[in-house]
N, C-alpha and C positions, 0 to 999 in steps of 0.2 A: 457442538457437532452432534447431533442430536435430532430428535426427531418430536418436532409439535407440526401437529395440522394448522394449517392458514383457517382462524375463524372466518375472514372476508369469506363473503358471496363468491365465488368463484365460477360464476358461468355467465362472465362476460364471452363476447367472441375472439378468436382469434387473431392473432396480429394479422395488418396489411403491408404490404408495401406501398407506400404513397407518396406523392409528389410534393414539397414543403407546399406547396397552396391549398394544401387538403388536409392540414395536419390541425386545424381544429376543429375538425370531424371529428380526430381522431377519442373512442372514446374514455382509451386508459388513463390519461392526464388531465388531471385537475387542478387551476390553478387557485389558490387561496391564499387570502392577507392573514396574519395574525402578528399579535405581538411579541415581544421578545421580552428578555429581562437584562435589565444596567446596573451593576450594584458600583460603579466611579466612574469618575470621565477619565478619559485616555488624550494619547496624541491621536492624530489624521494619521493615515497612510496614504501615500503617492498612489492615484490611480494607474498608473505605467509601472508601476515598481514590480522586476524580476529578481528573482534569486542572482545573487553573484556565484562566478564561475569558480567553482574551486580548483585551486592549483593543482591538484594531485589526483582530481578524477576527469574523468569526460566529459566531455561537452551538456551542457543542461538539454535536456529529453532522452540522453544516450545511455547515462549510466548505471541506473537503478532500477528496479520495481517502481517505485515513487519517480523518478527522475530524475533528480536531483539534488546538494545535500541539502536542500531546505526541505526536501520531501512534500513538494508542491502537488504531484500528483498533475502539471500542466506544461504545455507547449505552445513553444512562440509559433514552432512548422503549423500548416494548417492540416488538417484530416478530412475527410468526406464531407464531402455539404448535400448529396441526397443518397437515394439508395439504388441509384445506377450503380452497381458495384461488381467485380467480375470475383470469384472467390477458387484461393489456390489450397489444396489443403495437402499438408504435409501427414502422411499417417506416420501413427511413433504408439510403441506400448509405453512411451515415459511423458508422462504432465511435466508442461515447460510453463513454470510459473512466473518467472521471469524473462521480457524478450529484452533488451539491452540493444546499440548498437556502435561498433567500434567509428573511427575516422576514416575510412572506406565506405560506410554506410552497410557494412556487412553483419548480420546479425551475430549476436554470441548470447548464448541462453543456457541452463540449469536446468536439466530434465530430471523427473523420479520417475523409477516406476512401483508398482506394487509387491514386485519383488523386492522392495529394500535399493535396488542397483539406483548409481546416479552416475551422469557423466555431463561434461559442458561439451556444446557444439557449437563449430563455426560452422554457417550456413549462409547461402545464397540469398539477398534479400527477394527476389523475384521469384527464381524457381522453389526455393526453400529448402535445393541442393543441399547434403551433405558434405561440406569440405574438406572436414577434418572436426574430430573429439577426443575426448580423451575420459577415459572410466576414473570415478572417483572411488573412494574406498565405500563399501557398501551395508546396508545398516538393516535389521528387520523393524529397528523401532522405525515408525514413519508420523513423527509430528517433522513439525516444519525447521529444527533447528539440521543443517547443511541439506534443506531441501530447495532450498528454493531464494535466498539473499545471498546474494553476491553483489558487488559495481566492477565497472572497466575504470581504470585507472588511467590517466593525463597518457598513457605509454600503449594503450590502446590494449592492457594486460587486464585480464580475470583477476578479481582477489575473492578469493569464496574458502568460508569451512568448510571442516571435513568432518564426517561424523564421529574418528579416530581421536581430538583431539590436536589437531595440523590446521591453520591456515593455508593454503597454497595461493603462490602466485606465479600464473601462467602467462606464458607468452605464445601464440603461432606464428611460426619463421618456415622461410623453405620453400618451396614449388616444387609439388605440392604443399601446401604450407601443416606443420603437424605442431602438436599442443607439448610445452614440456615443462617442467616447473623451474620456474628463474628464481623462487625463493620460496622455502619452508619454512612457516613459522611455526615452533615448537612450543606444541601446551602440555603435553603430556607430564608438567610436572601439576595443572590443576587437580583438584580432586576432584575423585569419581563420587556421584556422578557427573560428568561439563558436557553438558549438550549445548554449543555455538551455536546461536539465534544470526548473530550478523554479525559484520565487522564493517569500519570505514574507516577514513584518516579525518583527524583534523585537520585545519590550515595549517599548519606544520607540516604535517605530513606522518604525524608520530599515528600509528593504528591503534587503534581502538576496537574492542570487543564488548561482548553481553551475552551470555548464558542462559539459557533457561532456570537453573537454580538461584540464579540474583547474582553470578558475578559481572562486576565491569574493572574491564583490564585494556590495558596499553603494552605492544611489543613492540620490539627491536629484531631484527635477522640477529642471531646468534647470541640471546638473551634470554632468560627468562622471563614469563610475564607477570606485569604488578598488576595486582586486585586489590578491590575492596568488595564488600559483600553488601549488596542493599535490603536492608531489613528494618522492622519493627516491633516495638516490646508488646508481648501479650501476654496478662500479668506481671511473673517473674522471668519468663523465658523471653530470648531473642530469639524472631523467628525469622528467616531466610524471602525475599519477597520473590514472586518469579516473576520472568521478564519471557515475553512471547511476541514481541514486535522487533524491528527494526530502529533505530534512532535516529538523531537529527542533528547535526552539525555547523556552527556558522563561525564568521569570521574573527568575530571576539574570542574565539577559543571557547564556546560554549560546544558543550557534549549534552543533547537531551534524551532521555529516558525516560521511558514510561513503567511501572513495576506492576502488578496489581495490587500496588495499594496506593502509591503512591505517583505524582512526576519532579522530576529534578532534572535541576540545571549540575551537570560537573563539570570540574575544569583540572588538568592537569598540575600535579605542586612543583616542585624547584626540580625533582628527580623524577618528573613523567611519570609519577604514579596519578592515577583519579583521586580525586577529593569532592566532597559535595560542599557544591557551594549553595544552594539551597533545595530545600524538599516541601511537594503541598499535597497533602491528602486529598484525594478525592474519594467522592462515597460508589463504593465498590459493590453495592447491592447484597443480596441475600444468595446467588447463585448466578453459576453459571448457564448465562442463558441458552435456546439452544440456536445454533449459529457459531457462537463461538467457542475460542480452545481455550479461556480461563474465566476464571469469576473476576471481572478485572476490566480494565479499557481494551478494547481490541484492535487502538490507534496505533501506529506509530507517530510521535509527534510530528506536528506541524508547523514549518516557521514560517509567519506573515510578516510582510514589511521587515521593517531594522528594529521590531520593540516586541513581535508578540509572538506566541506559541500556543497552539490548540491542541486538543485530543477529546472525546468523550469521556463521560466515566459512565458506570454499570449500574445506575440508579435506579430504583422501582417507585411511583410505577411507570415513568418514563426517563431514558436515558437523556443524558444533557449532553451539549455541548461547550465545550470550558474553554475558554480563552484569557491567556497570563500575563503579564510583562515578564521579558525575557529574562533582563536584567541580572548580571548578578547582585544587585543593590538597587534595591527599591526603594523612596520613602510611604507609599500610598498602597493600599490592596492590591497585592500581586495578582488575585482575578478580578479582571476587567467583566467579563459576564457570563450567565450561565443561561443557556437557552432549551427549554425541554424541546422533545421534536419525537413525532410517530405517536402511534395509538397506545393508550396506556396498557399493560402488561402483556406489549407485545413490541419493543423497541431493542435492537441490539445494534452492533455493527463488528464487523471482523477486519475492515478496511480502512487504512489512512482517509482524512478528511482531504479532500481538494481545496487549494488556496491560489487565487486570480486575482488581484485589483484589492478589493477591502472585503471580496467575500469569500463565502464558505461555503461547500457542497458535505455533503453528509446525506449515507445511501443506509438503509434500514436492509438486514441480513438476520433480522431474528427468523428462525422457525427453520432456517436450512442444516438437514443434517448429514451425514456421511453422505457421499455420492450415491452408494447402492439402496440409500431409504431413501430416497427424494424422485423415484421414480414414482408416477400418478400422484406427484404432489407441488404443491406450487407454497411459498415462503411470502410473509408479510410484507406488503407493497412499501413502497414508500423511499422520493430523493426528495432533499431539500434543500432550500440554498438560503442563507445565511449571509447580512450584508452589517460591516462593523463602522458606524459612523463614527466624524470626524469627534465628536461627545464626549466618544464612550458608549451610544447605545447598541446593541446587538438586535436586530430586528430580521426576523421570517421574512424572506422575498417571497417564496413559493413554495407548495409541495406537487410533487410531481407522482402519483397513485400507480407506479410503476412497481413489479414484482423483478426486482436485481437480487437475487440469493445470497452470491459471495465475491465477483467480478470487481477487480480495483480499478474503478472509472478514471476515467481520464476526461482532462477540459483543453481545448484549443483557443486560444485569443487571437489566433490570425481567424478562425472560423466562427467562433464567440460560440461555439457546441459544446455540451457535454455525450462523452461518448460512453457507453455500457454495454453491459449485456446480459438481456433481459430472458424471462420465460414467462410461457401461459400453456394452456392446454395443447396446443398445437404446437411446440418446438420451442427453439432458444431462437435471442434475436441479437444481430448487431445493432447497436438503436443508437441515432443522435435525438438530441434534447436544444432549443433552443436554450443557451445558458441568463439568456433575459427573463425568460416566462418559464421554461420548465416545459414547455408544448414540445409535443415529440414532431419530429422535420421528418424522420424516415426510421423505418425498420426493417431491417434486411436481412431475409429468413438464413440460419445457420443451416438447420436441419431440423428434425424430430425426434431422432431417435435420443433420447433424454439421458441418455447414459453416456453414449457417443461423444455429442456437444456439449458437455457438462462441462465449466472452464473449472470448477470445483477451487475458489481461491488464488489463482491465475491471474495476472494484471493485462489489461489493454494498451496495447504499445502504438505509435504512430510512429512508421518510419521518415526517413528524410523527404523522402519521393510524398508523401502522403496516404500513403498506403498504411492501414492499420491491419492491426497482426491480434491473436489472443490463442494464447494455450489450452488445449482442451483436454479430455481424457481418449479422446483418437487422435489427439495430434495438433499441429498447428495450426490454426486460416489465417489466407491472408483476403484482407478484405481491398481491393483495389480500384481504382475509375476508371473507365472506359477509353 
């Protein structure tokens, strides 16, 4: 979070708005072959293959930042296909980094503001009405841990930390309907310092946590919580690893986390505490680059098909993308391949990878820093997409020479788009990408004012109706069809 000048040339023209029959005009995207790298063969993944439903959260596209617990970053609903688009905007002095949507189709979302305050809101998906929120406990420190991950749960309930040390889980009941907590989960016996990153459940149902200082824990209502501390030996000392993402959950009772040093599979033991069932280093680079908030992967992991799990790591002088078998028992190299991707010593990312069919999108966010230095400046271009054949090979489909800062993109396969959003000298953009070639289809001006529309780490939501939504630093839009 940081502040480097974009080397690129930066006096292309400003975005258009255009019609997809005019979109290889367009002159920001460029489409390129290159190769990848294989170090073993794999299984195939089913081209149709979705995430399964987890019993205890929301509907897949409903419940996360990511979506869902495979944390796909994708939707079956479809989103905009040009940029005929009517735009609603909700002003708020608190960034909603998360939009979510309960079984109503009504929004519930995580706001911060710069004063420290946080509150979740139910809101109107059209008007963007306020229905009812409720004030969480309020913090000066402002990294991302009870700022911004929460999911809705199967009961159509908020489960989100608190900056205190509390889980809460909310319900809204009533007409008017108001928010009130149906269950406290209590950490206050962790030690200080526990800054809560996220929480989910397993297929059980049993919750799970992650901390910014390296712990992973599991609670019960009216229990204490069991940890274990993820770390690594340097020389003689153990050192504590930190964890700055969100994780990934699937049906085998797998728990994924990413550390900055490390990713691991854990699985809960006979008394629901975490256990690691295996750990793989990845090379963490030399610093934190700027864009992001550790010297570290800035994933949260990815789960593809029923075998594999992705993330980047922070390598110089270009970042990779790492792809695993999930498994908690392998006989063969648990990495499947390692693919470099962006301009050398200018590659980062802050954003989960997107995962579709057998491939992989991954958006370059090096060079964006705090909100308030990133005015008159523009961050290292550059999406990719990544396709994993039936082999084992990991091969570059495309790069797409697009300036995405920090924005967690989203992909439709009812629409085969990837959606973003973008900036150049003239303002931010909602942008679709055809997800075949990378060719931009439309761009659809947010505004200019650079501060304003700033989603600053914010994810792009698609709601039921089709209409996408993205958090800003003035509030919400909602981007809609005619």
């Amino acid at each position: 979070m940081k502040n480097k000048r974009n080397s690129r040339d930066q006096s292309s023209a400003p975005y258009q708005e255009i019609p997809a029959t005019m979109y290889g005009a367009f002159l920001f995207f460029v489409l390129l072959a290159a190769p990848g790298c294989s170090v073993g063969p794999t299984g195939s993944i089913s081209p149709g293959w979705t995430p399964p439903a987890h019993p205890f959260m929301a509907a897949n596209g409903r419940s996360n930042v990511h979506n869902d617990a495979y944390m796909t970053d994708s939707y079956a609903v479809a989103g905009p296909t040009d940029g005929n688009l009517t735009m609603t905007t909700k002003p708020m002095n608190r960034l909603c980094v998360t939009i979510a949507f309960d079984s109503q189709g009504a929004i519930k979302t995580l706001c911060t503001g710069a004063d420290g305050g946080r509150a979740v809101y139910l809101l109107d998906p059209v008007t963007l009405a306020t229905n009812a929120s409720y004030e969480l406990p309020s913090s000066t420190n402002l990294g991302a841990a009870g700022a911004g991950y929460f999911y809705i749960d199967n009961l159509d309930r908020i489960v989100v930390p608190t900056v205190n040390k509390h889980i809460f889980r909310l319900e809204a009941t009533g007409n008017p309907p108001v928010f009130r907590i149906e269950t406290d989960f209590d950490l206050t016996s962790l030690p200080d310092p526990a800054h809560i990153e996220s929480a989910l459940p397993d297929w059980n149902g049993r919750l799970w946590f992650v901390t910014e200082e390296g712990l992973v824990g599991t609670v019960e209502k009216g229990t204490a919580p069991k940890t274990i501390t993820l770390a690594q030996t340097d020389g003689a000392a153990t050192v504590s690893e930190g964890i700055f993402n969100s994780f990934a959950v699937d049906e085998s009772g797998g728990v994924y986390v990413v550390s900055d040093h490390a990713l691991y599979r854990l699985d809960a033991d006979a008394n629901g505490k975490p256990a690691v069932t295996w750990r793989e280093e990845y090379d963490r680079g030399t610093r934190r680059k700027p864009g992001q908030f550790s010297q570290g992967s800035g994933t949260t992991p990815t789960l593809i098909g029923q075998d594999y799990v992705a993330i980047t790591d922070n390598a110089e002088p270009r970042m990779n993308v790492l792809v695993y078998r999930r498994q908690a028992s392998v006989t063969e190299n648990r990495l499947i391949c390692r693919v470099p991707v962006f301009k050398e010593g200018a590659s980062a990312t802050e954003n989960s990878l997107i995962a579709f069919g057998n491939s992989i999108i991954v958006e370059n966010n090096y060079g964006y820093p705090r909100a308030i230095h990133f005015i008159g400046k523009l961050s290292t271009p550059g999406v990719t997409k990544i396709d994993i054949s039936p082999d084992g090979q990991c091969e570059k489909v495309w790069d797409a020479d697009i300036i995405v800062p920090s924005v967690v993109s989203k992909y439709s396969a009812e629409s085969g788009m990837v959606y973003t959003y973008a900036k150049d000298k003239a303002g931010w953009y909602f942008t679709g990408l055809s997800g075949a070639t990378g060719k931009a289809v439309f761009a659809k001006k947010a505004g200019e004012d650079e501060l304003k529309f700033n989603n600053h780490y914010s994810g792009i939501a698609i709601g039921p109706d089709g209409s996408a939504y993205v958090g800003t630093l003035g509030g919400i839009i909602r981007f809609a069809r005619h």
